[in-house]
PDB file of the backbone (N, CA, C, O) and the ligand in Angstrom, with CONECT records:
HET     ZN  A 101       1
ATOM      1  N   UNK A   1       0.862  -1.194   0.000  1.00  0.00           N
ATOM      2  CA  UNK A   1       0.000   0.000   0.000  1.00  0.00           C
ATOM      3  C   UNK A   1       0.897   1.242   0.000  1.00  0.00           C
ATOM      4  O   UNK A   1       1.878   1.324   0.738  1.00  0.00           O
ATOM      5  N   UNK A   2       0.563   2.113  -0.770  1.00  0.00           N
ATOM      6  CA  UNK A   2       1.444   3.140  -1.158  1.00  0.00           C
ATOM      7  C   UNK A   2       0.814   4.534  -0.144  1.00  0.00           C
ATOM      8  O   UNK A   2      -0.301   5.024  -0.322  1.00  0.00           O
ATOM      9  N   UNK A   3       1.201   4.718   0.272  1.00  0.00           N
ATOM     10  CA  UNK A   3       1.113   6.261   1.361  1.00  0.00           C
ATOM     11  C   UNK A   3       1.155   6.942   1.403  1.00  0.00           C
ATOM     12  O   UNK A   3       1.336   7.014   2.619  1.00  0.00           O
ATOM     13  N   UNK A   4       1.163   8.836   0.775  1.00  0.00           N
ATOM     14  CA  UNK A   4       1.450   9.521   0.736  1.00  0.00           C
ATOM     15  C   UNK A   4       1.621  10.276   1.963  1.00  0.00           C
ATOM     16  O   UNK A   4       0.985   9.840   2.923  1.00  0.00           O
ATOM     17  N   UNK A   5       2.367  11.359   2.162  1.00  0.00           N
ATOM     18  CA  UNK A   5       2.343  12.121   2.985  1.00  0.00           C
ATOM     19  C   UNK A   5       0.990  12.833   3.512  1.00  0.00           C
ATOM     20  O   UNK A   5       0.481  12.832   4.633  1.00  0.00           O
ATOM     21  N   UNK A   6       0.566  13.475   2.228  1.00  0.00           N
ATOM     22  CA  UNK A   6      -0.854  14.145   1.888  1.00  0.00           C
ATOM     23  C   UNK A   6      -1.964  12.938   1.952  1.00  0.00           C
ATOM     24  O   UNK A   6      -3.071  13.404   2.222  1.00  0.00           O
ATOM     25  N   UNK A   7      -1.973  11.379   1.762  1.00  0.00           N
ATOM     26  CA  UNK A   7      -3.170  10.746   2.489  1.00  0.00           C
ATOM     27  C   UNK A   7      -2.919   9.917   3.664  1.00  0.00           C
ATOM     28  O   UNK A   7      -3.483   8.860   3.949  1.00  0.00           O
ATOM     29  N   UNK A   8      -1.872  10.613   4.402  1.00  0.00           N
ATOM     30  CA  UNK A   8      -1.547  10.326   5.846  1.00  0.00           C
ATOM     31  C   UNK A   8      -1.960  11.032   6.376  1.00  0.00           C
ATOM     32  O   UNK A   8      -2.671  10.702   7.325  1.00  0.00           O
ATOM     33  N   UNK A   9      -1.696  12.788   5.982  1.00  0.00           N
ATOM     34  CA  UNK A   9      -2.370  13.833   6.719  1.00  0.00           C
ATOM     35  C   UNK A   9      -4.195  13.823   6.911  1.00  0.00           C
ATOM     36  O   UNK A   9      -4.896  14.048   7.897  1.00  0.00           O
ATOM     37  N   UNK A  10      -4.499  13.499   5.654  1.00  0.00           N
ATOM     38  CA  UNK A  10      -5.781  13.513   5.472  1.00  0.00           C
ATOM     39  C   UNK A  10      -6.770  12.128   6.372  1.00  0.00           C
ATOM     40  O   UNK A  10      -7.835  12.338   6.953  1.00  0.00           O
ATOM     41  N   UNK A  11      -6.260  11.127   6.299  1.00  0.00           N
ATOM     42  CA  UNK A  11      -5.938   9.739   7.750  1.00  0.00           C
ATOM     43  C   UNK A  11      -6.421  10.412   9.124  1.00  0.00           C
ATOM     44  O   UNK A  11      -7.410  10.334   9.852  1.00  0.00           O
ATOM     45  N   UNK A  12      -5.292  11.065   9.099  1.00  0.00           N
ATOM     46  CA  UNK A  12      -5.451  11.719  10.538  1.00  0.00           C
ATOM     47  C   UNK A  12      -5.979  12.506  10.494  1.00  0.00           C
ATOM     48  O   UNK A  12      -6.763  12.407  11.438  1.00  0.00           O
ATOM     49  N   UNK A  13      -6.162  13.396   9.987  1.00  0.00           N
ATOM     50  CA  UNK A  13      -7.412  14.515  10.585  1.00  0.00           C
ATOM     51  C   UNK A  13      -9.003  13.867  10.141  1.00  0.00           C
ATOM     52  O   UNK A  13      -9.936  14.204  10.870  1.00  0.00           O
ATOM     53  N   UNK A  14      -9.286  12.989   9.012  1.00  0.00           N
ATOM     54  CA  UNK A  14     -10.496  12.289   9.224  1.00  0.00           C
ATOM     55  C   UNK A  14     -10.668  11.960  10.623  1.00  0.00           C
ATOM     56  O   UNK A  14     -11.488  12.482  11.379  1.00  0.00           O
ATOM     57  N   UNK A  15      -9.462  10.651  11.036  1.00  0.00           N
ATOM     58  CA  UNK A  15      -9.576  10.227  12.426  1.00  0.00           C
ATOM     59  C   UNK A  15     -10.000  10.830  13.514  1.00  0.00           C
ATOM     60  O   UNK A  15     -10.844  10.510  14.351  1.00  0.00           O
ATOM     61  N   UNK A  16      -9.147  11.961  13.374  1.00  0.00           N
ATOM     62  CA  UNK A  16      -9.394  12.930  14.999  1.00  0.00           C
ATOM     63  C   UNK A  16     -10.185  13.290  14.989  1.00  0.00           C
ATOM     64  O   UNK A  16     -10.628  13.625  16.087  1.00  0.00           O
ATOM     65  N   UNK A  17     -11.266  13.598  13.441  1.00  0.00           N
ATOM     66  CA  UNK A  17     -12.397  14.403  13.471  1.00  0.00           C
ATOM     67  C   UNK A  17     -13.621  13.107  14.150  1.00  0.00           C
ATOM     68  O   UNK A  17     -14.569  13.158  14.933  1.00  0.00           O
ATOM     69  N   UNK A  18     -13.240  12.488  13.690  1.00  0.00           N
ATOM     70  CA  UNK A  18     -14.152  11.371  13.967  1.00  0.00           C
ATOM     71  C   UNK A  18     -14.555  11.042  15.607  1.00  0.00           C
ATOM     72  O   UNK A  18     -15.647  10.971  16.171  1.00  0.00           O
ATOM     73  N   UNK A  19     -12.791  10.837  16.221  1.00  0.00           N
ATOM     74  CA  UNK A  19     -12.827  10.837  17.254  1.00  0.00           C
ATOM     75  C   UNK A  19     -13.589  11.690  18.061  1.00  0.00           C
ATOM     76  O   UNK A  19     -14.411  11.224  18.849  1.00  0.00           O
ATOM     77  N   UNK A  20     -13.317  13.410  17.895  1.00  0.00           N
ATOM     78  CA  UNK A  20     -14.200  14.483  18.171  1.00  0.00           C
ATOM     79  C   UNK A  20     -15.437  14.308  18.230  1.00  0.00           C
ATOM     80  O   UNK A  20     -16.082  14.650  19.222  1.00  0.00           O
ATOM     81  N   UNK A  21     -15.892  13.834  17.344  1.00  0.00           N
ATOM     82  CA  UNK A  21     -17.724  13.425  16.762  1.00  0.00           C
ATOM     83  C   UNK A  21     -18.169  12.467  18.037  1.00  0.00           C
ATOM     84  O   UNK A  21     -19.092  12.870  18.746  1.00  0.00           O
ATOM     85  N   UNK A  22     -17.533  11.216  18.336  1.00  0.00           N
ATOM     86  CA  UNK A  22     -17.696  10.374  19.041  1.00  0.00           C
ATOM     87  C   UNK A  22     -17.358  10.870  20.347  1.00  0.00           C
ATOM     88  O   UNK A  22     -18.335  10.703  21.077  1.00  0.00           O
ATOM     89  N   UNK A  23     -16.390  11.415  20.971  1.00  0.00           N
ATOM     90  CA  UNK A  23     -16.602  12.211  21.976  1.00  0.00           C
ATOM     91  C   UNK A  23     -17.299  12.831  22.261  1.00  0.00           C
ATOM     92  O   UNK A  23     -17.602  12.642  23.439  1.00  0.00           O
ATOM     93  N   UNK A  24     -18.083  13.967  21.574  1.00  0.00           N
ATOM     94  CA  UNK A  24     -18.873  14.787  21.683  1.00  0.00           C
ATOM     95  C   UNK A  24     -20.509  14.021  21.875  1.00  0.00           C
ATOM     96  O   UNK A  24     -21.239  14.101  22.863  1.00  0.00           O
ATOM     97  N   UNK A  25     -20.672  13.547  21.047  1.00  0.00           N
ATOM     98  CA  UNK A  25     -21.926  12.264  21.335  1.00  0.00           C
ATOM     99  C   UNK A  25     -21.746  11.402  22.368  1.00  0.00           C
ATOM    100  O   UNK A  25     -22.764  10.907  22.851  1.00  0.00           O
ATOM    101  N   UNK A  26     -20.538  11.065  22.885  1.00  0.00           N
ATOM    102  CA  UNK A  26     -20.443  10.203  24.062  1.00  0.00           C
ATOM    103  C   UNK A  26     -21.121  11.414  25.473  1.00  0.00           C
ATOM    104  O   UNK A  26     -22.152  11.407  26.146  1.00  0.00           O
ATOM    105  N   UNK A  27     -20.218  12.098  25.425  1.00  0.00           N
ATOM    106  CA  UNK A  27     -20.330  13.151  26.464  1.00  0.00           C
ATOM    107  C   UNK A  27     -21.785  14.009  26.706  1.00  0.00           C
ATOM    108  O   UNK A  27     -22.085  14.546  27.771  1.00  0.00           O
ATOM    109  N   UNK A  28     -22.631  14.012  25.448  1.00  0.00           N
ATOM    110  CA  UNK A  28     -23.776  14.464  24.991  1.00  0.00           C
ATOM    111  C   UNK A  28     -24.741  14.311  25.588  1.00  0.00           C
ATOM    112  O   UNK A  28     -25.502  15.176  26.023  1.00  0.00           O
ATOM    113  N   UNK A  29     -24.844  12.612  25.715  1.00  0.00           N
ATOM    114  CA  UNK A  29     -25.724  11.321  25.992  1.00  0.00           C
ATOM    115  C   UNK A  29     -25.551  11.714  27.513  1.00  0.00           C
ATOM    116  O   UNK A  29     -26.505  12.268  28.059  1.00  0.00           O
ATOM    117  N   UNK A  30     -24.342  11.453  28.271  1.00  0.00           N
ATOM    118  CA  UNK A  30     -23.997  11.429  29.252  1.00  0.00           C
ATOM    119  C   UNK A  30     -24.398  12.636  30.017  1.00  0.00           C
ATOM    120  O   UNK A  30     -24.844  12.393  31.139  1.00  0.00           O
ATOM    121  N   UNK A  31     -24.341  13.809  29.683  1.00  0.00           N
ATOM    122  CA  UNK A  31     -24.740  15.120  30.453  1.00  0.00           C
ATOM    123  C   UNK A  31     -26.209  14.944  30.220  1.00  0.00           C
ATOM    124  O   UNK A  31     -26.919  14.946  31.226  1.00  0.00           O
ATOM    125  N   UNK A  32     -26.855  14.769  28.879  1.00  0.00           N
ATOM    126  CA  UNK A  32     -28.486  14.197  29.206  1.00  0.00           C
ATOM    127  C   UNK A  32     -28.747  13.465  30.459  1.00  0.00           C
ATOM    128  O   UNK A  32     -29.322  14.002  31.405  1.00  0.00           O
ATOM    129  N   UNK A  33     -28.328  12.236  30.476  1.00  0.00           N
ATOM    130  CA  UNK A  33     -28.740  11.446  31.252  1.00  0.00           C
ATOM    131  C   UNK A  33     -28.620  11.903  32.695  1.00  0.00           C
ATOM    132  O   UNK A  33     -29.481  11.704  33.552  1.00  0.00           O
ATOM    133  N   UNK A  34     -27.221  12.670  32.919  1.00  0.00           N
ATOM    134  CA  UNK A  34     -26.912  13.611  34.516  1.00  0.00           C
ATOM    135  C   UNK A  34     -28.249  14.486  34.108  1.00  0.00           C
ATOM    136  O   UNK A  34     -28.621  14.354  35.274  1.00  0.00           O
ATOM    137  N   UNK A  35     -29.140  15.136  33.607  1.00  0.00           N
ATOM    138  CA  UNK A  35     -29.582  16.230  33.319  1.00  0.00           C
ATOM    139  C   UNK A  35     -31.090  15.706  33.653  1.00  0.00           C
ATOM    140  O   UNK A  35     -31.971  16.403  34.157  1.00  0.00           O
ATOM    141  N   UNK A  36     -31.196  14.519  33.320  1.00  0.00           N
ATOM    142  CA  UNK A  36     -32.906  13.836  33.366  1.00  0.00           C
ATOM    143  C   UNK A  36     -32.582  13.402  35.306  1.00  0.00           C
ATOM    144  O   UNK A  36     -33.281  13.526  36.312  1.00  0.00           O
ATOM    145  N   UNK A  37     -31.091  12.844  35.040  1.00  0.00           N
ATOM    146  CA  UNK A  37     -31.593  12.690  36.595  1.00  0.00           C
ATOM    147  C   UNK A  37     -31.448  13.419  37.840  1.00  0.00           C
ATOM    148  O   UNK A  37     -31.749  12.852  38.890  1.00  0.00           O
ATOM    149  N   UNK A  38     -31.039  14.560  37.841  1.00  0.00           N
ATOM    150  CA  UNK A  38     -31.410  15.689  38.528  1.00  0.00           C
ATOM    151  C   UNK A  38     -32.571  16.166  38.341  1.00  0.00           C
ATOM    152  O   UNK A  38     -33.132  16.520  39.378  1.00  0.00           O
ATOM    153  N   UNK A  39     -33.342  16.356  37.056  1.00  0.00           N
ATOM    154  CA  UNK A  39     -34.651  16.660  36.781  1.00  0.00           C
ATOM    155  C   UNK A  39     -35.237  15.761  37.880  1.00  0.00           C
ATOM    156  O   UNK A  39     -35.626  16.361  38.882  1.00  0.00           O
ATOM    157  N   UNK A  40     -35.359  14.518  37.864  1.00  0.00           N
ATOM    158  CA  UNK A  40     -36.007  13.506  38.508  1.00  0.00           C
ATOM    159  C   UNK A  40     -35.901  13.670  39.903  1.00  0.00           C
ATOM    160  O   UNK A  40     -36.880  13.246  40.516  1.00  0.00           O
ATOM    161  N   UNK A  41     -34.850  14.244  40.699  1.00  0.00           N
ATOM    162  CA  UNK A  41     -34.968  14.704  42.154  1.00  0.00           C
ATOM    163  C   UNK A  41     -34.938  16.137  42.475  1.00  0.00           C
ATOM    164  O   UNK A  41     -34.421  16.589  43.497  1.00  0.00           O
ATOM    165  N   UNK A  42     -35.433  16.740  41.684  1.00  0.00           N
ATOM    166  CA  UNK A  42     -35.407  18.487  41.728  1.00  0.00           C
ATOM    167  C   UNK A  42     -36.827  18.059  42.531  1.00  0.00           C
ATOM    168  O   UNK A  42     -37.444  17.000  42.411  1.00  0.00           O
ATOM    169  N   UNK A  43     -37.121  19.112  43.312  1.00  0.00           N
ATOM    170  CA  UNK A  43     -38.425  19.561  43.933  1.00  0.00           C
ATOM    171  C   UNK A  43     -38.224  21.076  44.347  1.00  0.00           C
ATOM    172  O   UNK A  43     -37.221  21.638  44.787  1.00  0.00           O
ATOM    173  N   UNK A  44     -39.306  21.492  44.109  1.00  0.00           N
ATOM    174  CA  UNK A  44     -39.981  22.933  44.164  1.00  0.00           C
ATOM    175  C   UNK A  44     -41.187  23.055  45.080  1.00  0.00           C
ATOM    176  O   UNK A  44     -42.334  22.793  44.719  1.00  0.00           O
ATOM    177  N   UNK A  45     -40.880  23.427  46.158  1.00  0.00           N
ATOM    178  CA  UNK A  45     -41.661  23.662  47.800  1.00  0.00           C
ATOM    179  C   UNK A  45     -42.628  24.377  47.014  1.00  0.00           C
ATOM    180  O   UNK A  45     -42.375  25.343  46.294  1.00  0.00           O
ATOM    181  N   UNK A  46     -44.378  23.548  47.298  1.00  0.00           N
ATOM    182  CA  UNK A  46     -45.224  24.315  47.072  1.00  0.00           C
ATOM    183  C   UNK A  46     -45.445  25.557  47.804  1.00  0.00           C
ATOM    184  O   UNK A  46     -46.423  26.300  47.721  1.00  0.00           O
ATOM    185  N   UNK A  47     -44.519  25.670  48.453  1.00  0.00           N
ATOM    186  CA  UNK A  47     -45.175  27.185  49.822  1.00  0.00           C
ATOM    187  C   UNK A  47     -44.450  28.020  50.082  1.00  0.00           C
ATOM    188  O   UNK A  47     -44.860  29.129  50.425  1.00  0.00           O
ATOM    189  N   UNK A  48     -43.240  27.737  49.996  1.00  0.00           N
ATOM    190  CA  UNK A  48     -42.101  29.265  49.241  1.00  0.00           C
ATOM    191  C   UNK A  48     -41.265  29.431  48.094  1.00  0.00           C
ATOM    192  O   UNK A  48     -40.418  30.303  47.902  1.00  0.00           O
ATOM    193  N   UNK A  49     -41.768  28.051  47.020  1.00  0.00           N
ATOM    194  CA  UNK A  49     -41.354  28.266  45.723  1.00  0.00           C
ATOM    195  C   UNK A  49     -39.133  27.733  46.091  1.00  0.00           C
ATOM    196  O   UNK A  49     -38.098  27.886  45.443  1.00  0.00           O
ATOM    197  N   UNK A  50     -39.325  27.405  46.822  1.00  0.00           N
ATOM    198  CA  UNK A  50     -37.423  26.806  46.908  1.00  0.00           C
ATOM    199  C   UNK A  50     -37.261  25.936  46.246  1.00  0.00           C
ATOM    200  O   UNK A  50     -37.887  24.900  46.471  1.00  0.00           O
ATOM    201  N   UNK A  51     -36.364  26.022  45.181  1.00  0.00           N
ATOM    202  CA  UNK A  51     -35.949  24.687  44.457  1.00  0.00           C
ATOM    203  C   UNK A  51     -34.832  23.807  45.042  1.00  0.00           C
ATOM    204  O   UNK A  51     -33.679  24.235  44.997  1.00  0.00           O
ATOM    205  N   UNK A  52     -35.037  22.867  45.471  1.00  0.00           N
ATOM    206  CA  UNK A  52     -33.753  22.275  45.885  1.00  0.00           C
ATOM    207  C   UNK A  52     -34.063  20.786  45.190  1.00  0.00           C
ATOM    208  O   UNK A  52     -35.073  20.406  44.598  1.00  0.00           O
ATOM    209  N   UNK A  53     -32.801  20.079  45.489  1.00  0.00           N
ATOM    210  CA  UNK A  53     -32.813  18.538  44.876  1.00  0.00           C
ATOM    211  C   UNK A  53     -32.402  17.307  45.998  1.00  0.00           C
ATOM    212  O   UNK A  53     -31.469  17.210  46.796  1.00  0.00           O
ATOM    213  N   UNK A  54     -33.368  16.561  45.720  1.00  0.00           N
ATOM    214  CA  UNK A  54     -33.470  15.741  47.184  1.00  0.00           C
ATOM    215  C   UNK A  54     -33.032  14.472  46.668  1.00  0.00           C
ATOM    216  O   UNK A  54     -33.752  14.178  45.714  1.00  0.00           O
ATOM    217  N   UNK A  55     -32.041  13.475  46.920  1.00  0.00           N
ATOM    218  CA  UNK A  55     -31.691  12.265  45.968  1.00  0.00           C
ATOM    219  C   UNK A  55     -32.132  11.268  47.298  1.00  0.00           C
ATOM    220  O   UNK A  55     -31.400  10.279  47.260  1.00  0.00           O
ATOM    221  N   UNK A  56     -32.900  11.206  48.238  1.00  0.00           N
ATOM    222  CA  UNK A  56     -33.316  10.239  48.864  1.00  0.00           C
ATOM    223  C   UNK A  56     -34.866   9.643  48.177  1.00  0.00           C
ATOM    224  O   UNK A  56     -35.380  10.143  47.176  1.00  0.00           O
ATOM    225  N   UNK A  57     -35.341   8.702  48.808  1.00  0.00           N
ATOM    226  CA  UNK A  57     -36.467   7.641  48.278  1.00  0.00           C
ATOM    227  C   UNK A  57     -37.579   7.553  48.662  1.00  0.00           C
ATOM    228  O   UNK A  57     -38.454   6.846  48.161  1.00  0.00           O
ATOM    229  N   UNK A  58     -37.748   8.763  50.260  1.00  0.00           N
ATOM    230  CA  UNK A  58     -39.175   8.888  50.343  1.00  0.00           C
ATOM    231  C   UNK A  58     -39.865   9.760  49.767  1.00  0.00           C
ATOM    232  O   UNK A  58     -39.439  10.768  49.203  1.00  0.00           O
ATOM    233  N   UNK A  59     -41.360   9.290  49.922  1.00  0.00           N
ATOM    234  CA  UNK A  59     -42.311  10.473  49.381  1.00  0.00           C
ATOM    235  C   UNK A  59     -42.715  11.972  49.502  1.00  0.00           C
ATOM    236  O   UNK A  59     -43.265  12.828  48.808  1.00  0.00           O
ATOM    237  N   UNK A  60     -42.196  11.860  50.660  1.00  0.00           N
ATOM    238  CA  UNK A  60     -42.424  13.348  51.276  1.00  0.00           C
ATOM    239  C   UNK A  60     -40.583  14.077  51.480  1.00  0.00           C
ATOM    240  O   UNK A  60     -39.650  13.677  52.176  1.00  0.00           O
ATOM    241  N   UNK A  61     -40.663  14.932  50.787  1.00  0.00           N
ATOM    242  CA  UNK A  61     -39.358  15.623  51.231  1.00  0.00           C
ATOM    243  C   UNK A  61     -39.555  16.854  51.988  1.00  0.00           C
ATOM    244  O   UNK A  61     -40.560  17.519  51.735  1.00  0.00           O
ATOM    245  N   UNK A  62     -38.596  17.318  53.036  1.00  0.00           N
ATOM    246  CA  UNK A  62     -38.960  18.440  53.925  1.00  0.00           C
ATOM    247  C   UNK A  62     -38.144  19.908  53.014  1.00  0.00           C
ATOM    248  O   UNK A  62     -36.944  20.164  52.912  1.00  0.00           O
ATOM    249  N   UNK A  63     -38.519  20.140  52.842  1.00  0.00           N
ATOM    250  CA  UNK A  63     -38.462  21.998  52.523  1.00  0.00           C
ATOM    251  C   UNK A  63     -37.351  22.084  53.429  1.00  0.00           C
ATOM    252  O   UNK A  63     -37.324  21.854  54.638  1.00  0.00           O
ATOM    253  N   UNK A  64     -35.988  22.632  52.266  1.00  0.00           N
ATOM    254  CA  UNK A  64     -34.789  23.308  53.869  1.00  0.00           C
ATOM    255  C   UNK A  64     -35.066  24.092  53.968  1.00  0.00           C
ATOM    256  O   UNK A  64     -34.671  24.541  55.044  1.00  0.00           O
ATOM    257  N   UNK A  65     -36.062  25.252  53.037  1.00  0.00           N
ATOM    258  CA  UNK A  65     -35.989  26.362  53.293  1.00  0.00           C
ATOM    259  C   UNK A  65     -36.689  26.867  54.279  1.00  0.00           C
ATOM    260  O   UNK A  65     -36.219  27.681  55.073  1.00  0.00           O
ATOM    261  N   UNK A  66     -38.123  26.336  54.323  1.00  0.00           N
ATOM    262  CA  UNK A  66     -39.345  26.480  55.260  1.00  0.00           C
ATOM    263  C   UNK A  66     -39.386  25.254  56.011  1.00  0.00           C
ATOM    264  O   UNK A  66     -40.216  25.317  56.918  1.00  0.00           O
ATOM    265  N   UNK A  67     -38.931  24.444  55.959  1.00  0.00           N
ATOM    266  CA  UNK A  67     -39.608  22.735  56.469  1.00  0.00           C
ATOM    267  C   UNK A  67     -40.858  22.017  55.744  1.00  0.00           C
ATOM    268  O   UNK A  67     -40.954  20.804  55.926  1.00  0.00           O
ATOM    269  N   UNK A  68     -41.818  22.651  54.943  1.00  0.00           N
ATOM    270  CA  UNK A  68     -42.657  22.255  54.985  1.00  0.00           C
ATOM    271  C   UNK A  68     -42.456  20.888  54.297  1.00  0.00           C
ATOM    272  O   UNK A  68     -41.331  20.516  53.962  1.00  0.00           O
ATOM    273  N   UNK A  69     -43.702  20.054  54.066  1.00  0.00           N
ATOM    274  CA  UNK A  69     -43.342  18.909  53.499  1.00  0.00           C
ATOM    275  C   UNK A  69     -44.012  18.743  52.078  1.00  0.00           C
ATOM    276  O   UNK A  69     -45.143  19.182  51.873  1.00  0.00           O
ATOM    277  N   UNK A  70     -43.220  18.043  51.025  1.00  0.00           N
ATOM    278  CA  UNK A  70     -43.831  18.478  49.370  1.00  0.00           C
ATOM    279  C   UNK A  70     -43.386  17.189  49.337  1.00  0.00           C
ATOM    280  O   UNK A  70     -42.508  16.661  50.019  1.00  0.00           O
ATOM    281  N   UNK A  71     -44.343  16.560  48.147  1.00  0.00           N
ATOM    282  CA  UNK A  71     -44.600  15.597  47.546  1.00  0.00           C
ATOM    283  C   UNK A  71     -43.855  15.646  46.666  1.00  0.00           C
ATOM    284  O   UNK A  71     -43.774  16.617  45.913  1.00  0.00           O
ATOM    285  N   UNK A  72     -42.850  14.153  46.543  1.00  0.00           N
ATOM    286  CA  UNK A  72     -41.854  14.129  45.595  1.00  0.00           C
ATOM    287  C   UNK A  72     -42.904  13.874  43.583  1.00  0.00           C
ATOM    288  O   UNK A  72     -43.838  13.109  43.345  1.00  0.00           O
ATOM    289  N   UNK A  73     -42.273  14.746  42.712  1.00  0.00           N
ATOM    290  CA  UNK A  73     -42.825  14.227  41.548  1.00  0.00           C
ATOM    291  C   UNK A  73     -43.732  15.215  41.168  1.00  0.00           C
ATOM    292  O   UNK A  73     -43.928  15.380  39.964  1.00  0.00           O
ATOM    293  N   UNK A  74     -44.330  15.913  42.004  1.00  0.00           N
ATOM    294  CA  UNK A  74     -44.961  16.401  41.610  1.00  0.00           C
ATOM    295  C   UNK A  74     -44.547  18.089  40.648  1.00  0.00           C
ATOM    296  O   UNK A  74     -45.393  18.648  39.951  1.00  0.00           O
ATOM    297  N   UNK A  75     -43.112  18.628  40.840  1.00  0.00           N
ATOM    298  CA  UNK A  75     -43.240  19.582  39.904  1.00  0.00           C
ATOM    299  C   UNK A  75     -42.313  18.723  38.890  1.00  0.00           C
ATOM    300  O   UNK A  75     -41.133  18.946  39.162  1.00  0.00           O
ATOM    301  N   UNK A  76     -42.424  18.000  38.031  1.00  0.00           N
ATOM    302  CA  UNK A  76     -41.302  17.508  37.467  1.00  0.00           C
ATOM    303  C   UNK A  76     -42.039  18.084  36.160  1.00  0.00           C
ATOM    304  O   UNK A  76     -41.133  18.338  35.366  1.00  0.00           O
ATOM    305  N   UNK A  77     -42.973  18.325  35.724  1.00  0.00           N
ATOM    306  CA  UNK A  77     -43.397  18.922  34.378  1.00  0.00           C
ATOM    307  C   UNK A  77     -42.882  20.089  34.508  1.00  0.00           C
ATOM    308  O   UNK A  77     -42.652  20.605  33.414  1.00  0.00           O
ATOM    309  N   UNK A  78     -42.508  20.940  35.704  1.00  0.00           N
ATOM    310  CA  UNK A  78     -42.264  22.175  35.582  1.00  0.00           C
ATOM    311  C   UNK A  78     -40.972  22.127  34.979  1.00  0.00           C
ATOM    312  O   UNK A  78     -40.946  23.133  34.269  1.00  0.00           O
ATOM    313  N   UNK A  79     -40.177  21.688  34.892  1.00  0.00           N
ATOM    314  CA  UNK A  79     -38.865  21.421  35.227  1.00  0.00           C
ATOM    315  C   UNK A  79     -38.597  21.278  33.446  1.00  0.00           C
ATOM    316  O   UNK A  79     -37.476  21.015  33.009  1.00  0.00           O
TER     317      UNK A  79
HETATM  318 ZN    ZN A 101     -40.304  25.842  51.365  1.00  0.00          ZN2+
END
């Protein structure tokens, strides 16, 4: 196989571009998926509007801001 300089260069920068592409889609996917699952434990205190994010498993989360207690799930359309 005969090689040029000029379709060595061109080799490699296909490659790296490629690589780039696939990085960028790897990393893409990945900040989605961090992004849905913070969505999924975000809560928004019906009673002073505080957004905070609660990554525990019960239903009721307490408000740091006020205490009160809000139902997990329920602003997730807001979101
Ligand atoms: Zn609150």
């Amino acid at each position: 196989m005969d090689l040029s300089l000029a379709d060595f260069v061109v080799l490699v920068v296909l490659g790296s571009s490629l690589l780039v592409l696939m990085f960028t889609a790897i990393s893409r996917s990945l900040h989605a998926r961090a992004e849905a699952r913070s969505a999924a434990s975000r809560v928004i205190c019906r009673l002073c509007l505080h957004a905070f994010e609660d990554h525990g498993h019960g239903k009721l989360v307490d408000c740091p801001q006020c205490g009160t207690a809000n139902e997990r799930g329920r602003s997730r359309r807001l979101g």
